[in-house]
RODO-2510 file (C-alpha; in nm, 4 decimals, decimal comma):
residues 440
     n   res          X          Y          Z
     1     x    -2,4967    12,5112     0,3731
     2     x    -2,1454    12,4308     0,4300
     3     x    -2,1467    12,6267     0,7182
     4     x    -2,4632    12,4640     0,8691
     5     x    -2,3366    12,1375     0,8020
     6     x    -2,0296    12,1959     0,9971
     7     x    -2,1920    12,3021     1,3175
     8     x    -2,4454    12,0035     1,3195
     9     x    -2,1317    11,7949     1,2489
    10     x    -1,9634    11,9370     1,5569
    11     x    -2,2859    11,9287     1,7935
    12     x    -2,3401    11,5480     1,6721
    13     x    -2,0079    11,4656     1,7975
    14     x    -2,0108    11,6621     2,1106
    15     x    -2,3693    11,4634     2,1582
    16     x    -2,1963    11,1773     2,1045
    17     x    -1,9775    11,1788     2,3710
    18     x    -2,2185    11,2618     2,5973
    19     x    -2,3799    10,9152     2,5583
    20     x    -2,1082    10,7220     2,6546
    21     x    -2,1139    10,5361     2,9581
    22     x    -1,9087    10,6164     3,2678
    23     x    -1,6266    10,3786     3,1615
    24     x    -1,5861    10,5211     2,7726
    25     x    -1,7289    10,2382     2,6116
    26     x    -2,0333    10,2454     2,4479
    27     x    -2,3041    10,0303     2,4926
    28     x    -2,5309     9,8297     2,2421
    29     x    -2,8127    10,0557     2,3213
    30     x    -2,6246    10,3806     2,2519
    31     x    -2,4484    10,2101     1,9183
    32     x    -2,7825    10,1069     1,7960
    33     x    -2,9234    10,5075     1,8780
    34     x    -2,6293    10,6369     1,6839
    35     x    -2,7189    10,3731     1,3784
    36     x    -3,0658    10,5723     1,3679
    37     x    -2,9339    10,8436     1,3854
    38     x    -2,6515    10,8585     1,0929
    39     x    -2,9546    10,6898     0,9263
    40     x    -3,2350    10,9734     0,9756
    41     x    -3,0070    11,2963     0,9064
    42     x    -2,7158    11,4222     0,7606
    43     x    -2,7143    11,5900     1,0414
    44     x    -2,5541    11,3124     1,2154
    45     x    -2,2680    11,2196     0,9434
    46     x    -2,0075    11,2350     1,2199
    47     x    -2,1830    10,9303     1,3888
    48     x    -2,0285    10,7153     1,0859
    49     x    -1,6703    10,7268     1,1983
    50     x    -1,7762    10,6624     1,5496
    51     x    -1,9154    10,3328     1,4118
    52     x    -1,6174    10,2579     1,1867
    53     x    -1,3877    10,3000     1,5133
    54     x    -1,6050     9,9739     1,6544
    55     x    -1,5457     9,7796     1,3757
    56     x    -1,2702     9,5471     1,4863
    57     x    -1,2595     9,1576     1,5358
    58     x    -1,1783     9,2459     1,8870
    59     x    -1,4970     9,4504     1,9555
    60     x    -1,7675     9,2351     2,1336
    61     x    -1,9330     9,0804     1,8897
    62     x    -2,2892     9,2645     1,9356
    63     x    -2,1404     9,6000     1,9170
    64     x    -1,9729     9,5144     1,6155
    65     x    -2,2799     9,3058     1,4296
    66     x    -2,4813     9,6334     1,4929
    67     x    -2,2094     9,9017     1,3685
    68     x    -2,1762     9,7287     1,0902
    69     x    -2,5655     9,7255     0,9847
    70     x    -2,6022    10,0408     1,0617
    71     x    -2,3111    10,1289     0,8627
    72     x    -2,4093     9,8837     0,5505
    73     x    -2,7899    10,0674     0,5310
    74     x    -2,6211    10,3830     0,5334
    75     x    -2,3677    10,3805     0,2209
    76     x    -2,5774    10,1704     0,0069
    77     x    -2,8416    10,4059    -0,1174
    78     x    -2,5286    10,6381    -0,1369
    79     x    -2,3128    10,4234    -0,3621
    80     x    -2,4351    10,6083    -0,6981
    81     x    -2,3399    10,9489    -0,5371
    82     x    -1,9816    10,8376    -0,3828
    83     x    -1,7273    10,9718    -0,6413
    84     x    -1,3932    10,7731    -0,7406
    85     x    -1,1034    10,7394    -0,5371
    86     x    -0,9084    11,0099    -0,7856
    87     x    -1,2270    11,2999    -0,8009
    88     x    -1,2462    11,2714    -0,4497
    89     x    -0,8197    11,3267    -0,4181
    90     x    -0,8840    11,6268    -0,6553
    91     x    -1,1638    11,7607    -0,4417
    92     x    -0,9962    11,7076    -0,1305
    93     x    -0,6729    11,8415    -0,2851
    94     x    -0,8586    12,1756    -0,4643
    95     x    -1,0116    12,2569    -0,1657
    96     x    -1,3168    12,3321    -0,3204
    97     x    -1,5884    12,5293    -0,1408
    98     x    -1,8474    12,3374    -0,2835
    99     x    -2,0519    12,1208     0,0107
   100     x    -2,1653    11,8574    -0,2182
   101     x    -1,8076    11,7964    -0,3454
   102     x    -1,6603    11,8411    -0,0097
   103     x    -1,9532    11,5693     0,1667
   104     x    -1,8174    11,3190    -0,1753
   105     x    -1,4753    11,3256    -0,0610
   106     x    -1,5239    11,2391     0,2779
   107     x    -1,7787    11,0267     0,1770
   108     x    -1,5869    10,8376    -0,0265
   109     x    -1,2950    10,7761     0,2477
   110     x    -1,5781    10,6491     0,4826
   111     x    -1,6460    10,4416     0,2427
   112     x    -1,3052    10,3262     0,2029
   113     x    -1,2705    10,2420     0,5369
   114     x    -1,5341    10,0827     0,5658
   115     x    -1,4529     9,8263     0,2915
   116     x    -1,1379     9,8040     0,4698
   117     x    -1,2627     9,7041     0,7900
   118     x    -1,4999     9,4223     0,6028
   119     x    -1,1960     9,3083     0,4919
   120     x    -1,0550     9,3038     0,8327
   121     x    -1,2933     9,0985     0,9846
   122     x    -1,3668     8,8562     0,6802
   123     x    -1,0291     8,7768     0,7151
   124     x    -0,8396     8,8164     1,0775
   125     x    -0,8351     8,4543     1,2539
   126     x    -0,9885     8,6530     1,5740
   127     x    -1,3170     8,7406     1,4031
   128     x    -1,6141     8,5598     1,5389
   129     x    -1,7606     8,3134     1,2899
   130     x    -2,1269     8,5669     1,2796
   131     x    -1,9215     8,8444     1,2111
   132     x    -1,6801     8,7047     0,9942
   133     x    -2,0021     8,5466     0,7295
   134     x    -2,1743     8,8567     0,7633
   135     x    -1,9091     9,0857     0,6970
   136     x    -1,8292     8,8847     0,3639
   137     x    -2,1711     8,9158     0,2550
   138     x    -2,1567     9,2495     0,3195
   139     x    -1,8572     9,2984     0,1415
   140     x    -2,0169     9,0826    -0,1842
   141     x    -2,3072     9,3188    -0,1436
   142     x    -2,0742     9,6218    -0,2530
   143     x    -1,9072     9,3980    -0,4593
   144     x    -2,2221     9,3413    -0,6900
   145     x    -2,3727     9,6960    -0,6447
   146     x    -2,0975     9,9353    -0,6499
   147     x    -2,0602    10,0046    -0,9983
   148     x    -2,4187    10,0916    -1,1308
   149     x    -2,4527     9,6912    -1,1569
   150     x    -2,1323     9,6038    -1,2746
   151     x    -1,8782     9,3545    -1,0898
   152     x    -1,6754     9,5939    -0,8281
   153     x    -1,3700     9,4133    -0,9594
   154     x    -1,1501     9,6752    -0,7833
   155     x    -1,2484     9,6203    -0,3907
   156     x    -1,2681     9,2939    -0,5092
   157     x    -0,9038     9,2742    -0,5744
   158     x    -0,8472     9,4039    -0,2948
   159     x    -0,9764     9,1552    -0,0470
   160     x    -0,8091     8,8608    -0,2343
   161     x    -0,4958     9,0368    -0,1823
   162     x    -0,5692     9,0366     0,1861
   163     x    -0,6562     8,7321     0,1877
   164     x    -0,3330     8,5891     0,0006
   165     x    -0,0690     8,8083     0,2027
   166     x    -0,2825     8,6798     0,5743
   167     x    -0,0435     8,5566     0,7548
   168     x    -0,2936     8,3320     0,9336
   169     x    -0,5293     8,0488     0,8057
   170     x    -0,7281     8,1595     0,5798
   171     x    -0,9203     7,8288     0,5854
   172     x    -1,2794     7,9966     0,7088
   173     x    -1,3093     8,2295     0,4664
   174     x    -1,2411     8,0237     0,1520
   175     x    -1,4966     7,8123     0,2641
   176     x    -1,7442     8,0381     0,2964
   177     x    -1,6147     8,2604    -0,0078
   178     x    -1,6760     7,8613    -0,1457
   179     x    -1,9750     7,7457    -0,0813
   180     x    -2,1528     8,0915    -0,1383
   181     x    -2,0164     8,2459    -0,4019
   182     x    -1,7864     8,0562    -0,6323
   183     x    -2,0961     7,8904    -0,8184
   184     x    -2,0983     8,2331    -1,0064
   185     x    -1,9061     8,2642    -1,3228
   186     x    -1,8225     8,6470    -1,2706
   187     x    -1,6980     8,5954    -0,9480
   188     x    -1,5046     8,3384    -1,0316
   189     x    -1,3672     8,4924    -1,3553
   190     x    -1,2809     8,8411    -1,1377
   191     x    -1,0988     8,5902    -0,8631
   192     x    -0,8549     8,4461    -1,1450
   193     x    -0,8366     8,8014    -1,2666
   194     x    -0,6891     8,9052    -0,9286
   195     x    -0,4783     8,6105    -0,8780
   196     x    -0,2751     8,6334    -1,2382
   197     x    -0,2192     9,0031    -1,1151
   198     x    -0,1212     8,9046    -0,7712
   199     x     0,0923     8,5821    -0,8646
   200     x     0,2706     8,7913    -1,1216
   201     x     0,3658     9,0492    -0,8438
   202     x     0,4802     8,7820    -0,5998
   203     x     0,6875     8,6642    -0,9316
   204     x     0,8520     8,9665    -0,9437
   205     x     0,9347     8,9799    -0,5683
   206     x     1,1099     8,6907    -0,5506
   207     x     1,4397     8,6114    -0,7315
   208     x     1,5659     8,2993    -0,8710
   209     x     1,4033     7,9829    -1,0177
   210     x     1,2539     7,7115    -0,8489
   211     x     1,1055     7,5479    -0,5580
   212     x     1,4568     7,6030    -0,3758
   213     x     1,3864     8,0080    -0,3694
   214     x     1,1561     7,9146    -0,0616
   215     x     1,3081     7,5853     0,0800
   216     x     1,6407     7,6944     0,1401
   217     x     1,5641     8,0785     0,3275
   218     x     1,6051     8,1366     0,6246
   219     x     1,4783     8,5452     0,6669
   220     x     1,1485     8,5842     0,7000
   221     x     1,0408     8,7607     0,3659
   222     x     1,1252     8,3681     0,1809
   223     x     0,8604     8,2700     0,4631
   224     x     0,5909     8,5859     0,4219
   225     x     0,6869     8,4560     0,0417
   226     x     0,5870     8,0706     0,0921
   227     x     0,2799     8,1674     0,3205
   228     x     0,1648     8,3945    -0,0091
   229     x     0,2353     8,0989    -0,2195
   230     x     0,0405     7,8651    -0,0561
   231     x    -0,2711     8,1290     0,0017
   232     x    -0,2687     8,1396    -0,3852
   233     x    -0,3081     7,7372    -0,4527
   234     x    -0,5655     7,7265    -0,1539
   235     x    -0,8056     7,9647    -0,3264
   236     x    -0,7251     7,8142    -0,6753
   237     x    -0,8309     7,4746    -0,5452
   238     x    -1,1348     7,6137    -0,3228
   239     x    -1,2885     7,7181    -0,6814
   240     x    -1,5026     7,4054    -0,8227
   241     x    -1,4463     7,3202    -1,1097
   242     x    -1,7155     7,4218    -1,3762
   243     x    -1,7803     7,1883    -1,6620
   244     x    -1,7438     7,3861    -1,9760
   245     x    -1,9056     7,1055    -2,1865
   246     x    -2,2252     7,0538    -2,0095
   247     x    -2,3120     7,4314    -1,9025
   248     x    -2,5592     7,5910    -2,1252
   249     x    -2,6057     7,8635    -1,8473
   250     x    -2,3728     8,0550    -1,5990
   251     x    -2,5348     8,2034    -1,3349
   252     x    -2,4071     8,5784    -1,2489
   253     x    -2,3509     8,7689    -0,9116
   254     x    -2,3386     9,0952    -1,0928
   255     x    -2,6243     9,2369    -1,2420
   256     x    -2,4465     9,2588    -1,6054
   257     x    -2,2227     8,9499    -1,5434
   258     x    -1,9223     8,9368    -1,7869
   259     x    -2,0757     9,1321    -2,0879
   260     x    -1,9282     9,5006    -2,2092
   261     x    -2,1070     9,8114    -2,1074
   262     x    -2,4741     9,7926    -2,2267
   263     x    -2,5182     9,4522    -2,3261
   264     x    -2,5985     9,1762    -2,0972
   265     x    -2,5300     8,8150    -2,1016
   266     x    -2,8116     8,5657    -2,1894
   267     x    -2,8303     8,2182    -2,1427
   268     x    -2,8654     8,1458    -2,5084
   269     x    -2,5768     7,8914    -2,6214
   270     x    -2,3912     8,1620    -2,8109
   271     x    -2,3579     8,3555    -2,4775
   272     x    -2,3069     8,0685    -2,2732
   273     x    -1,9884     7,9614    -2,5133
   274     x    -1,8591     8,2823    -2,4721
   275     x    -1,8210     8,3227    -2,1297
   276     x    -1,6777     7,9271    -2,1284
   277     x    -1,4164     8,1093    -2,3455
   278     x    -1,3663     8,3825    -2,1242
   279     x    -1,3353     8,1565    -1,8094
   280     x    -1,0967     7,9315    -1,9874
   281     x    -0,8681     8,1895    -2,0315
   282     x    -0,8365     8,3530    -1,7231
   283     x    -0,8270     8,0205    -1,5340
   284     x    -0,5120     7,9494    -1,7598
   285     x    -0,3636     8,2896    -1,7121
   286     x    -0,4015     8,2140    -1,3358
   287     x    -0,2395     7,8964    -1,3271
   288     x     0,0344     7,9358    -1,5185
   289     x     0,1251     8,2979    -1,3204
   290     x     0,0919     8,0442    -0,9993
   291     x     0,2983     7,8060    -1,1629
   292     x     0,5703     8,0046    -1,2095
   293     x     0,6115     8,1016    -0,8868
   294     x     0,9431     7,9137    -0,6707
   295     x     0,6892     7,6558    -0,5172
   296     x     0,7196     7,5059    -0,1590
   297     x     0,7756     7,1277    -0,1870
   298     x     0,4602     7,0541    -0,0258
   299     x     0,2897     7,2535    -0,2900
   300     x     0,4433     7,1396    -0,5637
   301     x     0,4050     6,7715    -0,4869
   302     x     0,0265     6,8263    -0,4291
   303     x    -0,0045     7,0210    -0,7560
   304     x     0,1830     6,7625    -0,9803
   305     x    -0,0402     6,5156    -0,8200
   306     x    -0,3695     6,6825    -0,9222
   307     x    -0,2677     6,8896    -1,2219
   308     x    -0,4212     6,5761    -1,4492
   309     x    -0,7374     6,5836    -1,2920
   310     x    -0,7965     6,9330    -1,1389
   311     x    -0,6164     7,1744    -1,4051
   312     x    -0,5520     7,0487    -1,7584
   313     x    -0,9086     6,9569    -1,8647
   314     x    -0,9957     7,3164    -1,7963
   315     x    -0,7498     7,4784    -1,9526
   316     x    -0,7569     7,6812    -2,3030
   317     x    -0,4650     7,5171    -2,4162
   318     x    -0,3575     7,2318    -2,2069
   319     x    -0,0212     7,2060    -2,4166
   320     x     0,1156     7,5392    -2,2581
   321     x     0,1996     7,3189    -1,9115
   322     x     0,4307     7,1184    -2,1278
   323     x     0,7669     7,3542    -1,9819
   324     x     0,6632     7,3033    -1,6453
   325     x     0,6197     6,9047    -1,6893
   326     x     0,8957     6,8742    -1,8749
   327     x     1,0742     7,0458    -1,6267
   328     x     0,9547     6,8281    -1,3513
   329     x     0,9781     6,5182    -1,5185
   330     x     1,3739     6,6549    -1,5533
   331     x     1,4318     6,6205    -1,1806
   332     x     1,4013     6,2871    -1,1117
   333     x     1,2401     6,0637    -0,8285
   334     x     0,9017     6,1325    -0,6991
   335     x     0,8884     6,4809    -0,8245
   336     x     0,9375     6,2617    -1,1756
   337     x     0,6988     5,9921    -1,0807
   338     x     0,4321     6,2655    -0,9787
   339     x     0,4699     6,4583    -1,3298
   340     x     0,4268     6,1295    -1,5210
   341     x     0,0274     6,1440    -1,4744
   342     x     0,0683     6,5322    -1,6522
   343     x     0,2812     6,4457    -1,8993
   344     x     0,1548     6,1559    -2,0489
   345     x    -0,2382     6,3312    -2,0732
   346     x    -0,0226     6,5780    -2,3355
   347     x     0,1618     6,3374    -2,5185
   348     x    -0,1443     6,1684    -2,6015
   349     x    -0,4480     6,4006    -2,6053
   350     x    -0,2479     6,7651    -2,7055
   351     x    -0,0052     6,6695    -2,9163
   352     x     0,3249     6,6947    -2,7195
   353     x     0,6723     6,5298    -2,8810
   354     x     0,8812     6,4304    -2,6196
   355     x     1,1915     6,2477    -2,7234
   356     x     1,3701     6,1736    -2,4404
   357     x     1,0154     6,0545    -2,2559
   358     x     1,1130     5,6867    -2,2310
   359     x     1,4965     5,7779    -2,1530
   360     x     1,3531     5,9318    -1,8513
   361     x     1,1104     5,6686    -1,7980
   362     x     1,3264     5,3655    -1,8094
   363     x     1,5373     5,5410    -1,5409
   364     x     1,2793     5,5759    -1,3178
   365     x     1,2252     5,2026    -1,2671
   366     x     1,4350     5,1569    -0,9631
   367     x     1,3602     4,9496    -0,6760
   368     x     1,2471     5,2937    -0,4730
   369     x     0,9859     5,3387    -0,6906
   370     x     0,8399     5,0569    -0,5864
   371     x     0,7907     5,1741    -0,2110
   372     x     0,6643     5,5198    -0,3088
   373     x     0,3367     5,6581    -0,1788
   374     x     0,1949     5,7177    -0,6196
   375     x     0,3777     5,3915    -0,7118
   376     x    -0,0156     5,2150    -0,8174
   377     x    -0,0051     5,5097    -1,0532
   378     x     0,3295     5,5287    -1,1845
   379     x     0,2414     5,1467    -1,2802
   380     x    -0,0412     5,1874    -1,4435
   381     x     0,1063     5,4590    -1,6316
   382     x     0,4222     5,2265    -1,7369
   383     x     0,1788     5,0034    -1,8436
   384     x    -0,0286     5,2279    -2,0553
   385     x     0,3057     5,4102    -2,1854
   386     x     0,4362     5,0602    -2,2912
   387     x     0,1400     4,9285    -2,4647
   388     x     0,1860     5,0931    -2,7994
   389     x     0,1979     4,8306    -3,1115
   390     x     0,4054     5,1256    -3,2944
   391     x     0,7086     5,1035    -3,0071
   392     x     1,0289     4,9377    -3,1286
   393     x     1,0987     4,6025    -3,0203
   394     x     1,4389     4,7069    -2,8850
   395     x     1,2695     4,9753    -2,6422
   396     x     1,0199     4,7029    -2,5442
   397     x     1,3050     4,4754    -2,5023
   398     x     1,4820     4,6810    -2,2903
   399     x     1,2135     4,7590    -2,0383
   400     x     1,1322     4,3791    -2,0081
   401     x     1,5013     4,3174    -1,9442
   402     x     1,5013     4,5928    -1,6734
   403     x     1,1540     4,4562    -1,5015
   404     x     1,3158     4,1349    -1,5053
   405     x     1,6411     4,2557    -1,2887
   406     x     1,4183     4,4098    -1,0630
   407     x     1,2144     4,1354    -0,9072
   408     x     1,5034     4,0391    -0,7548
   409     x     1,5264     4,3657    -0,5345
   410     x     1,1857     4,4612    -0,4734
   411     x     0,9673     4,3091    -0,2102
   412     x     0,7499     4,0184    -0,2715
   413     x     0,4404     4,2478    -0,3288
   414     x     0,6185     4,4438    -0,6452
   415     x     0,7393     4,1069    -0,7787
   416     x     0,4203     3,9980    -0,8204
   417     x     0,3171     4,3336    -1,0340
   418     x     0,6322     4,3139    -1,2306
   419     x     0,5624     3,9435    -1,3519
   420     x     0,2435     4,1013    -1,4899
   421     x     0,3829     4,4018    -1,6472
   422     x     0,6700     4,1793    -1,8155
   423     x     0,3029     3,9281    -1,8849
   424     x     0,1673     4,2229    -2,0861
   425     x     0,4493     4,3472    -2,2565
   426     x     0,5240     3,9381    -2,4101
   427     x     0,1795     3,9546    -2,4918
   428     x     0,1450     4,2440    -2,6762
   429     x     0,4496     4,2489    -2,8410
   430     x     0,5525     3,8898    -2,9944
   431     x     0,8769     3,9750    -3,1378
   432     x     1,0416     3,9889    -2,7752
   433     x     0,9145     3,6657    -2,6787
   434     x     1,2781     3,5444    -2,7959
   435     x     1,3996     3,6842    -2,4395
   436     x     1,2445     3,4202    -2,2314
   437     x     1,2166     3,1498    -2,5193
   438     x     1,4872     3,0734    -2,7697
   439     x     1,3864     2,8392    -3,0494
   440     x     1,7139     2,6584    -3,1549
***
């Protein structure tokens, strides 16, 4: 059988070239005849790497759309049958004279590089736009039937890593990876999965601490190292945002969604809280393995500036960010202002003790502050950080006193909102009143 196999292998290739036109190329007619073909027989197998070869976001984009088809109809009935990556090394290795366990080894590096060139053209910036959406759906297709109904979370992981080390925008895919797929709760709980594992390798590629790792570079790994960086946030912040408090039911890609083997998820509240759990987790485990990575300044600014909004309501335990705020509030200037919004959601809704909060805070209040792009939002926040009835009166005092000095550097505009802060802060605390009128 082996034997026989072999010869119509050899005959389908030598037919093969025979079909090409004059100039070597092959034309749509001829791709779509070998489709058929590799479709009808197994006699034709060796028609499947002649279609892989055309798979390129170079290819004219007919050629390709049609290799590809032809390619998806043939491995998925197959995908029960195609062995994993390490039975078909140990076939391929044993040289075993079995056919069937010969025809799973090479089927299974077909397969391989096929995935591989989905990949390819979901993510190369020369992909046509048809290509590039139906090669992703493709790719999903295997994603959600590779593993007897399971989520494929391993070729999964391996087009987000493509997608975070592209070295182009990756701006297309994410929205189509977006809009299409992100509303499911396993694919979305498999893309933080892959992310902790990828930002944690990035981690440990990079040395130092900080945001200065990848300012201050000048080779071009700190640059492949920022680009990586900023590939991470951008698929972070392309996931919406799922309300944990008003879903009663997650809808799944994967047939058996996030349950263990032999059990499925329902949408009965029980189930429904536990995959809110589950989510929860691995959306903190992703953030904080992005978060420790030396962030560009760009980045950084834009996540201090959303972290309130975006990340801490979703988080398992919100109190966990309280290193990195603290850090940031450390710093000083906008990078302080910025990590205000962050730090004061912990100190009052998780809990946080931060002594030297208002030490940092008074020294904030400087005349630049006032000219800043977040300044509306520092002040509100100095407003609602100052309105306490518990603060001392000599902390209370002392801001007033510093408002006051101010609104003779500032221009006109942020006089007029520190005469209202310094309004507030007589009005809700009458024992400083004394500072702007002493009874004799």
């Amino acid at each position: 059988m082996a034997k026989s196999s072999s010869a119509t292998a050899t005959a389908t290739a030598s037919g093969t070239k025979k079909r090409k036109s004059k100039s070597g190329a092959l034309t749509h007619e001829e791709v779509k005849a070998l489709g058929l073909e590799l479709l009808s027989s197994r006699a034709h197998l060796n028609h499947a790497p002649t279609l892989l070869a055309l798979l390129s976001p170079t290819a004219p984009l007919s050629i390709a759309l049609e290799a590809l088809i032809s390619l998806q109809s043939f491995f998925e009935p197959l995908l029960s049958s195609i062995p994993s990556a390490s039975a078909a090394a140990a076939a391929a290795g044993g040289a075993s004279d079995d056919p069937e366990l010969v025809f799973g080894a090479w089927l299974r590096q077909r397969f391989d590089e096929f995935v591989a060139a989905l990949v390819e053209l979901s993510v190369s910036p020369h992909s046509d736009e048809a290509i590039r959406e139906v090669a992703l759906d493709a790719f999903m297709d295997f994603v959600k039937l590779g593993k007897d109904g399971s989520f494929h979370s391993a070729i999964y992981h391996k087009f987000l890593h493509a997608v975070v080390h592209a070295t182009n925008s990756i701006d297309d895919v994410l929205e189509l990876l977006g809009s299409k797929y992100s509303k499911y709760a396993d694919v979305c709980f498999f893309t933080y999965t892959s992310l902790d594992k990828i930002a944690n390798s990035l981690g440990s590629q990079t040395t130092g601490s900080g945001k200065d790792v990848l300012q201050n570079g000048d080779d071009g790994a700190e640059d492949r190292s920022a680009i990586c960086v900023r590939n991470v946030y951008n698929i972070l912040v392309h996931i919406p945002a799922l309300d944990f408090k008003k879903e009663s039911k997650f809808d799944m890609w994967s047939t058996v969604g996030l349950s263990s083997k032999g059990e499925k998820d329902t949408s009965e509240g029980s189930s429904a809280t536990r995959i809110s759990k589950k989510l929860k987790l691995k959306f903190t485990k992703a953030w904080l393995a992005f978060l420790k990575l030396p962030l560009p300044l760009d980045v950084y600014k834009e996540v201090l500036a959303t972290l309130h909004q975006n990340v801490i309501p979703s988080m398992s335990n919100p109190a966990i960010l309280c290193d990195f705020l603290t850090t940031s509030y450390d710093i000083g200037g906008v990078i302080s202002v910025m990590a205000l919004s962050g730090l004061f959601i912990l100190m009052t809704q998780h809990q946080l003790e931060y002594p030297k909060f208002y030490d940092k805070l008074y020294a904030l209040l400087t005349p630049a502050v006032f000219m800043a792009k977040h300044r509306s939002v520092f002040l509100q926040l100095l407003d609602a950080c100052l309105k306490s009835s518990y603060l001392q009166a000599y902390l209370v005092a002392s801001f007033a006193k510093r408002l006051s000095r101010l609104t003779l550097s500032v221009p006109p505009a942020g006089a007029l909102i520190i005469i209202a802060l310094i309004h507030n802060l007589l009005r809700r605390h009458p024992s400083i009143n004394f500072l702007v009128h002493w009874v004799c």
